[in-house]
PDB file of N, CA, C and O in Angstrom:
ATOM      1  N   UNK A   1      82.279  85.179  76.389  1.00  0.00           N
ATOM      2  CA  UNK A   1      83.576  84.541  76.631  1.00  0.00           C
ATOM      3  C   UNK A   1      83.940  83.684  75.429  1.00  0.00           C
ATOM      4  O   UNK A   1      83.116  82.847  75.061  1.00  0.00           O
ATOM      5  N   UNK A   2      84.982  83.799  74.844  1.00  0.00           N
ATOM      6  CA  UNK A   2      85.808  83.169  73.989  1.00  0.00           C
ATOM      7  C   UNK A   2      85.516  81.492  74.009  1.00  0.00           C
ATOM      8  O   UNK A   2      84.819  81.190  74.977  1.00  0.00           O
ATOM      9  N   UNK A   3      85.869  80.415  73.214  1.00  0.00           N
ATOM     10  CA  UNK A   3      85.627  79.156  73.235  1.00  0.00           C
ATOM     11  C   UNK A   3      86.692  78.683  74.186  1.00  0.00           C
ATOM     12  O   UNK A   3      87.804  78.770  73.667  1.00  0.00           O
ATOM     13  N   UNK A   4      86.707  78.218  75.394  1.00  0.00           N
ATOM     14  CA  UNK A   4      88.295  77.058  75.827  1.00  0.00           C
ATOM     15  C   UNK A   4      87.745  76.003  75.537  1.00  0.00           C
ATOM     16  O   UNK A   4      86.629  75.514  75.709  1.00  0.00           O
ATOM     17  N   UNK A   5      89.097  75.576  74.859  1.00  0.00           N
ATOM     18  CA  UNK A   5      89.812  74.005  74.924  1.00  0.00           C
ATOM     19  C   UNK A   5      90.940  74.200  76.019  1.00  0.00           C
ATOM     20  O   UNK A   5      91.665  75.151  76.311  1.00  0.00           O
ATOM     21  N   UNK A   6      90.735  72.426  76.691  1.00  0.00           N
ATOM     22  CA  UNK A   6      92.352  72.291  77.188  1.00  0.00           C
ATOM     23  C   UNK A   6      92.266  71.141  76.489  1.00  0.00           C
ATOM     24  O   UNK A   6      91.323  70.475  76.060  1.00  0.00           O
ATOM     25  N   UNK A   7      93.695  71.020  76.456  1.00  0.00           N
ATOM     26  CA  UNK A   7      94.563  69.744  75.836  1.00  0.00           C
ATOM     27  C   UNK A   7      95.021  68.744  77.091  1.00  0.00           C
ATOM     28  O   UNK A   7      95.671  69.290  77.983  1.00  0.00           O
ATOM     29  N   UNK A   8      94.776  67.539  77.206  1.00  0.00           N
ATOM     30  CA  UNK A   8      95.093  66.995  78.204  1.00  0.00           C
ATOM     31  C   UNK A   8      95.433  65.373  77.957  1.00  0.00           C
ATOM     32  O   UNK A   8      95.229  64.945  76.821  1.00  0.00           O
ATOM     33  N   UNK A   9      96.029  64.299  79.150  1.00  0.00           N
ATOM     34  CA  UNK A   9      96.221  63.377  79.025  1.00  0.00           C
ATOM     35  C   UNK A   9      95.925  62.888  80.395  1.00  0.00           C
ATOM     36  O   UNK A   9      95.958  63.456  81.487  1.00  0.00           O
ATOM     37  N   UNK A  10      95.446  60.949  79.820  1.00  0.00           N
ATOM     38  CA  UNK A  10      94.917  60.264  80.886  1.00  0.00           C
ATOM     39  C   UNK A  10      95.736  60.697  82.470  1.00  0.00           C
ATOM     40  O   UNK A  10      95.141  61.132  83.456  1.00  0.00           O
ATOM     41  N   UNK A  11      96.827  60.507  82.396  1.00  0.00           N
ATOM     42  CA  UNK A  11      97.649  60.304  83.306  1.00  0.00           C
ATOM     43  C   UNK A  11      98.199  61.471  83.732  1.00  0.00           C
ATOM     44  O   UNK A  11      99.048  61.418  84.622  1.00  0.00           O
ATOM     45  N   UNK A  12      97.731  62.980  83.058  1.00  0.00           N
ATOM     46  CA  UNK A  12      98.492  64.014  83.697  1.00  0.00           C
ATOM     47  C   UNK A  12      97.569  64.944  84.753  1.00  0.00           C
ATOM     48  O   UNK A  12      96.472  65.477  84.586  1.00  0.00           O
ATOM     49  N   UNK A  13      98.443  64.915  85.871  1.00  0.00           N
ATOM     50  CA  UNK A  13      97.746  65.313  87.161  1.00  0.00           C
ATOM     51  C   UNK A  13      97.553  67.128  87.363  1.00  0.00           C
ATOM     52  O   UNK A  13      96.723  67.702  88.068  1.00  0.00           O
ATOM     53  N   UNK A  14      98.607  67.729  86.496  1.00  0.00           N
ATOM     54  CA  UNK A  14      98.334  69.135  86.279  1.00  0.00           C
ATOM     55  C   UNK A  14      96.921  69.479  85.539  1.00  0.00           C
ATOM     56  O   UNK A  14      96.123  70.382  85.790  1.00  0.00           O
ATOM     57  N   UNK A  15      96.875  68.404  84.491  1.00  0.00           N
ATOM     58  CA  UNK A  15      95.414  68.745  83.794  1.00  0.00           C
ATOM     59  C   UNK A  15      93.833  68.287  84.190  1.00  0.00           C
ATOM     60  O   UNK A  15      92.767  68.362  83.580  1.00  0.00           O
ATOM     61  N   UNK A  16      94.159  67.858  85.304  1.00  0.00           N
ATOM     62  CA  UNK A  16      93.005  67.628  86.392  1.00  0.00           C
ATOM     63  C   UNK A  16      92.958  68.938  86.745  1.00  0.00           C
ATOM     64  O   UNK A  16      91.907  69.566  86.615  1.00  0.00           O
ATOM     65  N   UNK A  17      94.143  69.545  87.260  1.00  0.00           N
ATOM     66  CA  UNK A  17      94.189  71.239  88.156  1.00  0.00           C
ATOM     67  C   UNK A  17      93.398  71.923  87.297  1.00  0.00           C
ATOM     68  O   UNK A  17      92.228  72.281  87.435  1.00  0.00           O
ATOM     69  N   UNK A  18      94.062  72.053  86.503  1.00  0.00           N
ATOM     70  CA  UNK A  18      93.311  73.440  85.050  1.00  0.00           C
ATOM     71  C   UNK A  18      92.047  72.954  84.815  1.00  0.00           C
ATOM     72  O   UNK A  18      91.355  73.868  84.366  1.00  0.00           O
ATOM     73  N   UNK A  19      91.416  71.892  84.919  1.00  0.00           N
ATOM     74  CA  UNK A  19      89.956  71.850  84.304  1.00  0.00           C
ATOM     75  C   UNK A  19      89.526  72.027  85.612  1.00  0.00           C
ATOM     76  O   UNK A  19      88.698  72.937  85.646  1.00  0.00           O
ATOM     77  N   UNK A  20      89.734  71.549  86.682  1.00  0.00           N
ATOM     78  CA  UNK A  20      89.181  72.046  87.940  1.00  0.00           C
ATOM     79  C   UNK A  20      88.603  73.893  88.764  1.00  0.00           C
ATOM     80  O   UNK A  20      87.783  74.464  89.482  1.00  0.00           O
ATOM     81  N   UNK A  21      89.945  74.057  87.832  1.00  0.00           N
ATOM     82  CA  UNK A  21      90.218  75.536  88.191  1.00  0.00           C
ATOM     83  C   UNK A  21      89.031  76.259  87.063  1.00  0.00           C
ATOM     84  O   UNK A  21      88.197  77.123  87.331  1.00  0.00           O
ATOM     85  N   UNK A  22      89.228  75.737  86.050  1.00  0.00           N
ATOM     86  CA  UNK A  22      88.518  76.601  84.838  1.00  0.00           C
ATOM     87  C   UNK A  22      86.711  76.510  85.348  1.00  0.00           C
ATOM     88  O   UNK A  22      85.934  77.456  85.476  1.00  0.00           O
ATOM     89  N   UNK A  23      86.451  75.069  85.554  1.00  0.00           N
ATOM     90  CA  UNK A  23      85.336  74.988  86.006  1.00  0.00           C
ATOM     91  C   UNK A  23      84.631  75.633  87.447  1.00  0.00           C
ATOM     92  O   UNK A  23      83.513  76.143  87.374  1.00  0.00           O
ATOM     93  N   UNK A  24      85.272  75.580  88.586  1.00  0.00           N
ATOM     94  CA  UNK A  24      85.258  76.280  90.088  1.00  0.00           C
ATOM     95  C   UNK A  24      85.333  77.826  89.569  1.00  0.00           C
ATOM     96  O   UNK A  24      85.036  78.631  90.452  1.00  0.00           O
ATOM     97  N   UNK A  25      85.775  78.570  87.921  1.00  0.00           N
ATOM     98  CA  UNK A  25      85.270  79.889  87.554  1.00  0.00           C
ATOM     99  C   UNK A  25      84.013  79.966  87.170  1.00  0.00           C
ATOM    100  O   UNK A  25      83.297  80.964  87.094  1.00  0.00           O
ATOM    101  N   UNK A  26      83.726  78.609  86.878  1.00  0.00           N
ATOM    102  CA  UNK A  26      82.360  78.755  86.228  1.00  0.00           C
ATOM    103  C   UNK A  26      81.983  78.953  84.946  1.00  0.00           C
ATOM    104  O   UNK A  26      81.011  79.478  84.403  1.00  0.00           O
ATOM    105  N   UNK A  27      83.112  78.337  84.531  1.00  0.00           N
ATOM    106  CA  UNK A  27      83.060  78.426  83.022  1.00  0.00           C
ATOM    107  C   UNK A  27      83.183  76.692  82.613  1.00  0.00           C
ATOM    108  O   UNK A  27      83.552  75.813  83.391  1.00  0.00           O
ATOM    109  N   UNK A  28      82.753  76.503  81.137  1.00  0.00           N
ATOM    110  CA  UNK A  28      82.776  75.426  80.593  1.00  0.00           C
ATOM    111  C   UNK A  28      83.208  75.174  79.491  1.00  0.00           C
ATOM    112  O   UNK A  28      82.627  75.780  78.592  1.00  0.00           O
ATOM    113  N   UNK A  29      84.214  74.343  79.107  1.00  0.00           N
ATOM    114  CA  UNK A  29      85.840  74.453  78.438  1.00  0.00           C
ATOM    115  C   UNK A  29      85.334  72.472  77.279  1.00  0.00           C
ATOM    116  O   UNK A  29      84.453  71.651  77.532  1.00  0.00           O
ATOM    117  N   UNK A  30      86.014  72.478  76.540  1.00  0.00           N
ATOM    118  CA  UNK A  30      86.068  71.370  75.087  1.00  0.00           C
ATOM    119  C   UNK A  30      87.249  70.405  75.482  1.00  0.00           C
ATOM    120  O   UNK A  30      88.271  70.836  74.949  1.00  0.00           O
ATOM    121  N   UNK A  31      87.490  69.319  76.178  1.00  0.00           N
ATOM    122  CA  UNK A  31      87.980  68.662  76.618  1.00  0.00           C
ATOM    123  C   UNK A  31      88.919  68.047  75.388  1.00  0.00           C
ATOM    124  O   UNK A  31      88.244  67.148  74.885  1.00  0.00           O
ATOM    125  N   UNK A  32      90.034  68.142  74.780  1.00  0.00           N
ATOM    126  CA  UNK A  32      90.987  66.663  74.341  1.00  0.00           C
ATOM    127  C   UNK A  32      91.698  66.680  74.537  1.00  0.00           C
ATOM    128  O   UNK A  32      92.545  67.568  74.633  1.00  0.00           O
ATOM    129  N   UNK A  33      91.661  65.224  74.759  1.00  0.00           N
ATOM    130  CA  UNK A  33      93.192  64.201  75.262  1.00  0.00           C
ATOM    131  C   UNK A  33      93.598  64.188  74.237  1.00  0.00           C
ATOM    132  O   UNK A  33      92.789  64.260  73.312  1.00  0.00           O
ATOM    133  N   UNK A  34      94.866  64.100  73.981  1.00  0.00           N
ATOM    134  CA  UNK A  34      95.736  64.045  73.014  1.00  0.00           C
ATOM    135  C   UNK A  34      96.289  62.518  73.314  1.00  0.00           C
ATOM    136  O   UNK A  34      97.262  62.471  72.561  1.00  0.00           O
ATOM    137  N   UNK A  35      96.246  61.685  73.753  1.00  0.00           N
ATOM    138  CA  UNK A  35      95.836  59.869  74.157  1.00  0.00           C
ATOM    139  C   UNK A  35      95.183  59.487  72.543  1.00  0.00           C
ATOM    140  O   UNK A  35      95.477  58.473  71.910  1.00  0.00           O
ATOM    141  N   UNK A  36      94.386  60.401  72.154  1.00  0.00           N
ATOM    142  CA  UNK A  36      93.776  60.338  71.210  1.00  0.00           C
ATOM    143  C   UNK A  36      94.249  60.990  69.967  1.00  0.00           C
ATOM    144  O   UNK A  36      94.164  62.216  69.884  1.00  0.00           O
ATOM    145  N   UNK A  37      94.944  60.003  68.585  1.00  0.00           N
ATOM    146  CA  UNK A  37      95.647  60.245  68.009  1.00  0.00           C
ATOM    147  C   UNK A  37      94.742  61.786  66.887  1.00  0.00           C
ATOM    148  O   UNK A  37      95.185  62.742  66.249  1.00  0.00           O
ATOM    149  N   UNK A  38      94.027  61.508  67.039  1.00  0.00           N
ATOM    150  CA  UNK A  38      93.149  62.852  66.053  1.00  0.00           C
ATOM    151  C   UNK A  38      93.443  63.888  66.651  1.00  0.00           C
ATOM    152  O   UNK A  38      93.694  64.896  65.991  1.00  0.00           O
ATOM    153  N   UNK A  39      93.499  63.915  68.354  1.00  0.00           N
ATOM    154  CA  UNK A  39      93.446  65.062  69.123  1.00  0.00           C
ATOM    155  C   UNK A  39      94.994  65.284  69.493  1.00  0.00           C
ATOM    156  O   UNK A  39      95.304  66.321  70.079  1.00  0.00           O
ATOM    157  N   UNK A  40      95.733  64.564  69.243  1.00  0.00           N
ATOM    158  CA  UNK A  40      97.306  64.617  69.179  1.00  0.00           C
ATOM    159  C   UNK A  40      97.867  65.497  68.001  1.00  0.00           C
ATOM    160  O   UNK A  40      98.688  66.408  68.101  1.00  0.00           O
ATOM    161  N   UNK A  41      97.395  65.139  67.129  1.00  0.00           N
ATOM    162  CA  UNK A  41      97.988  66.042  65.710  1.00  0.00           C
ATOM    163  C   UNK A  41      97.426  67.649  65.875  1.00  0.00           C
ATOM    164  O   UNK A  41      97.975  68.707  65.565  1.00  0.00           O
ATOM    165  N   UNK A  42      96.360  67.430  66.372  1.00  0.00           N
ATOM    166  CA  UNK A  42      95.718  68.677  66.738  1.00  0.00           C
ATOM    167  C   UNK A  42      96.466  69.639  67.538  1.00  0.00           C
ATOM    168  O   UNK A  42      96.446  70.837  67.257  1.00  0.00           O
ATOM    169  N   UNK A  43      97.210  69.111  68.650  1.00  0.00           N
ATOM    170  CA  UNK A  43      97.748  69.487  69.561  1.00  0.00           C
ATOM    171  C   UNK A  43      99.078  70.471  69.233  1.00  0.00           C
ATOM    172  O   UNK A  43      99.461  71.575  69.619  1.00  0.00           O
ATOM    173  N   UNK A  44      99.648  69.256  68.137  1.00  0.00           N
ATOM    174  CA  UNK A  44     100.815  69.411  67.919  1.00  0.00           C
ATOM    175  C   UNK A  44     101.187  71.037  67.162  1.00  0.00           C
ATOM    176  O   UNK A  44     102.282  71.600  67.177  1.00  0.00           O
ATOM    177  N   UNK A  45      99.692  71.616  66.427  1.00  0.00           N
ATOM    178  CA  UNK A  45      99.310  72.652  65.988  1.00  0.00           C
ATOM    179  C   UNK A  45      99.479  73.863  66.609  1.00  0.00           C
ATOM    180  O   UNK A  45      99.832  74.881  66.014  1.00  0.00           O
ATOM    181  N   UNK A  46      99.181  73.776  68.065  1.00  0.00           N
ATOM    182  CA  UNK A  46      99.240  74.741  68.559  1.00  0.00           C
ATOM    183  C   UNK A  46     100.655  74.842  69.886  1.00  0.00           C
ATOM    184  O   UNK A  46     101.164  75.808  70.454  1.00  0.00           O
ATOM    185  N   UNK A  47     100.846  73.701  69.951  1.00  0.00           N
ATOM    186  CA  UNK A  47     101.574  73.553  71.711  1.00  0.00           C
ATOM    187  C   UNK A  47     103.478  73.631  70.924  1.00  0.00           C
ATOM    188  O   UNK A  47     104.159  73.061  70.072  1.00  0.00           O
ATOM    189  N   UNK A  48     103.578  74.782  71.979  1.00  0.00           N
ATOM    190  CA  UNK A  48     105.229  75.188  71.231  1.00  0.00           C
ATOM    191  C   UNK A  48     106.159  74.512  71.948  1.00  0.00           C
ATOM    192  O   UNK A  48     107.331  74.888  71.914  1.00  0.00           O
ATOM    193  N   UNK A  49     105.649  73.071  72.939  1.00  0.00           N
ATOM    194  CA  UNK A  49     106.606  72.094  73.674  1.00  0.00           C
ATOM    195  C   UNK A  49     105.173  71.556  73.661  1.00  0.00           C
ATOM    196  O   UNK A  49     104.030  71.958  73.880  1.00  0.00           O
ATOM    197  N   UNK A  50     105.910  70.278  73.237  1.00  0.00           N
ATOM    198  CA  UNK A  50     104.976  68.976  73.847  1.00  0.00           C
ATOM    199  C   UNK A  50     104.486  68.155  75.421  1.00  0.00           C
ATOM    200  O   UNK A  50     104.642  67.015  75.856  1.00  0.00           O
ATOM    201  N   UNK A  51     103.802  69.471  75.975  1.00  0.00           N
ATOM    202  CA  UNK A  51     103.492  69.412  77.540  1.00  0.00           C
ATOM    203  C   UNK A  51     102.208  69.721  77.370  1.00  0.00           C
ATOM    204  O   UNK A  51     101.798  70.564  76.573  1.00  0.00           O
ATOM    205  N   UNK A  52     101.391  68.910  78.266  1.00  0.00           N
ATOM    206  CA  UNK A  52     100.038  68.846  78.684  1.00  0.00           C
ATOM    207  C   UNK A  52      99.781  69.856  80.141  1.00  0.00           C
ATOM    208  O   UNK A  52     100.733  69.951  80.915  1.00  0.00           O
ATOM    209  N   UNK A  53      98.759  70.430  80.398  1.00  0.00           N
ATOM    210  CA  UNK A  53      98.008  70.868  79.651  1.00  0.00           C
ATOM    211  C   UNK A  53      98.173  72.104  78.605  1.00  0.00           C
ATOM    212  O   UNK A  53      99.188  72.799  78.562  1.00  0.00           O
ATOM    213  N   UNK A  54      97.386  72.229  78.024  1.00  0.00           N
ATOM    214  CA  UNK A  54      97.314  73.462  76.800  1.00  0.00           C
ATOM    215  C   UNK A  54      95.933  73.875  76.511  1.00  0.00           C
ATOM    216  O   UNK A  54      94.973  73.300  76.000  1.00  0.00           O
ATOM    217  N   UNK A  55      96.154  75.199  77.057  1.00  0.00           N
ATOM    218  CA  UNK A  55      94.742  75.895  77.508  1.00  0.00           C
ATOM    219  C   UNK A  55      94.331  76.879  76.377  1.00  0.00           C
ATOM    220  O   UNK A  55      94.877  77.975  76.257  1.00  0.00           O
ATOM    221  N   UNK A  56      93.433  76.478  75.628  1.00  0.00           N
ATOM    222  CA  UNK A  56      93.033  77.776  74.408  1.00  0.00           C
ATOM    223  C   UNK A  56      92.111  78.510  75.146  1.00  0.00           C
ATOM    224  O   UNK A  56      91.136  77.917  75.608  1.00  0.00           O
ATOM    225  N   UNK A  57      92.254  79.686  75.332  1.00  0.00           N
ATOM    226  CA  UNK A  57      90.971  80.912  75.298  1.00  0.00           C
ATOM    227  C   UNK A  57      90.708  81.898  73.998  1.00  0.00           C
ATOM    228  O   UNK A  57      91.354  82.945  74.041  1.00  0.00           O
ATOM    229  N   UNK A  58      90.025  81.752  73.079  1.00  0.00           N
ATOM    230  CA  UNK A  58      89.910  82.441  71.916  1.00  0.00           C
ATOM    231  C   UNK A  58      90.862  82.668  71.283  1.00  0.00           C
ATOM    232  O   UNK A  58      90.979  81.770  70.450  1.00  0.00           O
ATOM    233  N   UNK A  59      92.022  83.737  71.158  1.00  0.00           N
ATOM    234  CA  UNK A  59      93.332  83.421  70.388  1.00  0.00           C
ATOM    235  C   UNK A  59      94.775  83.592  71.232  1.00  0.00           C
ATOM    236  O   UNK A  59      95.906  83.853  70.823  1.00  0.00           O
ATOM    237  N   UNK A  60      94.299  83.357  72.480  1.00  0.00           N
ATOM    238  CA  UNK A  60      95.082  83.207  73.518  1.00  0.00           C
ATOM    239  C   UNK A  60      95.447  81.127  73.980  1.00  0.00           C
ATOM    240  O   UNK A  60      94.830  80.098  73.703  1.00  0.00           O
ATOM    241  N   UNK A  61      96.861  81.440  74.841  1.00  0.00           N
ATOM    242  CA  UNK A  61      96.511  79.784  74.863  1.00  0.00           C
ATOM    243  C   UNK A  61      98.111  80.510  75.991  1.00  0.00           C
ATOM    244  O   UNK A  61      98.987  81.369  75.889  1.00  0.00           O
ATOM    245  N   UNK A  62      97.557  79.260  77.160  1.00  0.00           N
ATOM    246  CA  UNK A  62      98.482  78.865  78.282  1.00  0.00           C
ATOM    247  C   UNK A  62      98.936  77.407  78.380  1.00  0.00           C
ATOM    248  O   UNK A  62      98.121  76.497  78.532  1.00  0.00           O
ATOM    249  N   UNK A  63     100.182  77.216  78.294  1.00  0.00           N
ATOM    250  CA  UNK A  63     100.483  76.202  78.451  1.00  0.00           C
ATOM    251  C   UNK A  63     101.205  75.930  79.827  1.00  0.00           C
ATOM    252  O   UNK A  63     101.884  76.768  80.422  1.00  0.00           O
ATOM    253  N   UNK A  64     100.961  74.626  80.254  1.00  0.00           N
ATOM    254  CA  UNK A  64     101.303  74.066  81.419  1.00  0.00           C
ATOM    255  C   UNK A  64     100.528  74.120  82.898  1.00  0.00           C
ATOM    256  O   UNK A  64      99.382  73.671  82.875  1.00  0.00           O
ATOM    257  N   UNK A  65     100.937  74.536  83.974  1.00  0.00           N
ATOM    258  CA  UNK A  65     100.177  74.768  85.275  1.00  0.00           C
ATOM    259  C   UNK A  65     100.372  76.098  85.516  1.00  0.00           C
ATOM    260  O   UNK A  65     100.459  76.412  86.703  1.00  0.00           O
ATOM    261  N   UNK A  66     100.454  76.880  84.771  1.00  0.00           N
ATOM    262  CA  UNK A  66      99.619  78.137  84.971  1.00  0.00           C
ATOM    263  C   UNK A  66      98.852  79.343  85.358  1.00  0.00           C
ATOM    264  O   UNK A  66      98.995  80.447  84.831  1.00  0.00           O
ATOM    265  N   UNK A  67      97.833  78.990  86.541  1.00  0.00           N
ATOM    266  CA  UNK A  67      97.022  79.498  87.044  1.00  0.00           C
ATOM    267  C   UNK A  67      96.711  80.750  87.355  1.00  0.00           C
ATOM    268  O   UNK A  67      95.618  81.306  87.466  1.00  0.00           O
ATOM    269  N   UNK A  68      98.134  81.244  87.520  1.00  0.00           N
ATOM    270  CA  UNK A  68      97.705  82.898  86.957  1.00  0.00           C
ATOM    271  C   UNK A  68      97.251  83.658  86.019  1.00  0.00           C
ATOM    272  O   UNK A  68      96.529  84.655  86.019  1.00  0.00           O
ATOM    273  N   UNK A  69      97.994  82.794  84.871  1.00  0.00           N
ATOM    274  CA  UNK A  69      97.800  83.557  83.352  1.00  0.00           C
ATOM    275  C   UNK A  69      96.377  83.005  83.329  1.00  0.00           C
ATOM    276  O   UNK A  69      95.583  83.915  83.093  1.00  0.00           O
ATOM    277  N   UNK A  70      95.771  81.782  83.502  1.00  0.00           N
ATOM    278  CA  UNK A  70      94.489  81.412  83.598  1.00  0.00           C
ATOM    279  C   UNK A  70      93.811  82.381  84.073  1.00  0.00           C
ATOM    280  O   UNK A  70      93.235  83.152  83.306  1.00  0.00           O
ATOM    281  N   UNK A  71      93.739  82.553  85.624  1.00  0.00           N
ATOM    282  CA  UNK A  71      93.333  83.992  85.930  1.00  0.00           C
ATOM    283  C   UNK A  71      92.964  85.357  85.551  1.00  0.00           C
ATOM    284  O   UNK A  71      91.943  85.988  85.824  1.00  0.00           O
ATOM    285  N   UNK A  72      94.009  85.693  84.859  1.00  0.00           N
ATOM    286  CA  UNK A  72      94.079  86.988  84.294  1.00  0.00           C
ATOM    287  C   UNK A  72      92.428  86.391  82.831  1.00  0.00           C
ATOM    288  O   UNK A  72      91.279  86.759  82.589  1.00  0.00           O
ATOM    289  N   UNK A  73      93.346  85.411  82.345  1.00  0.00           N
ATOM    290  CA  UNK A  73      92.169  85.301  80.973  1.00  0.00           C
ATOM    291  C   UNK A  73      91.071  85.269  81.423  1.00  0.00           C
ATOM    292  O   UNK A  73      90.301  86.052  80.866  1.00  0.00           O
ATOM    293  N   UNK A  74      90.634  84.652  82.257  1.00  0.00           N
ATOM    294  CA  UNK A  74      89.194  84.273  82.678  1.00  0.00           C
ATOM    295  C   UNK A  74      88.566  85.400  83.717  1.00  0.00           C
ATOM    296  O   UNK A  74      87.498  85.310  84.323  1.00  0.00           O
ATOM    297  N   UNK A  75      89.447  86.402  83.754  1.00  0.00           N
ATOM    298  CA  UNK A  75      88.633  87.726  84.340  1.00  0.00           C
ATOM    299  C   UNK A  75      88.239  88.730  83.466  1.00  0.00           C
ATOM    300  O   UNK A  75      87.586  89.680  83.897  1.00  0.00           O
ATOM    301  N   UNK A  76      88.652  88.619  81.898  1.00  0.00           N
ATOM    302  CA  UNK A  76      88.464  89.652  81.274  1.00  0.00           C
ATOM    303  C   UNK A  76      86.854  89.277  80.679  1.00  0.00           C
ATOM    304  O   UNK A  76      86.255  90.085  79.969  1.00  0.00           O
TER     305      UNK A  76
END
């Protein structure tokens, strides 16, 4: 399986869902908050709207609440 990152923030309640969800697959994902200005610029790299969460799977990436497209990635 590919590396995940999600992109996330203190206060966002969707990005509780997605790490919940990613983990209850049984998989184990690279956590940053973008709260964190290193992990903010980072962000800004990949996320084509500035919305949390932002889900990398290898050269794939879901943004927002999701859970299907999550799905689909995390079955292949």
């Amino acid at each position: 399986m590919p590396k995940i990152t999600v992109f996330t923030r203190t206060t966002c309640a969707p990005c509780k869902t997605v790490k919940y969800f990613i983990e209850k697959k049984g998989f184990s994902f690279i956590e940053k908050n973008i709260d964190d200005p290193e992990y903010a610029k980072e962000f800004s790299h990949f996320a084509d709207m500035p919305m949390v969460p932002l889900v990398l799977i290898g050269d794939q990436k879901v943004q927002g609440l999701n859970l299907a497209r999550l799905n689909d990635l995390l079955m292949v």
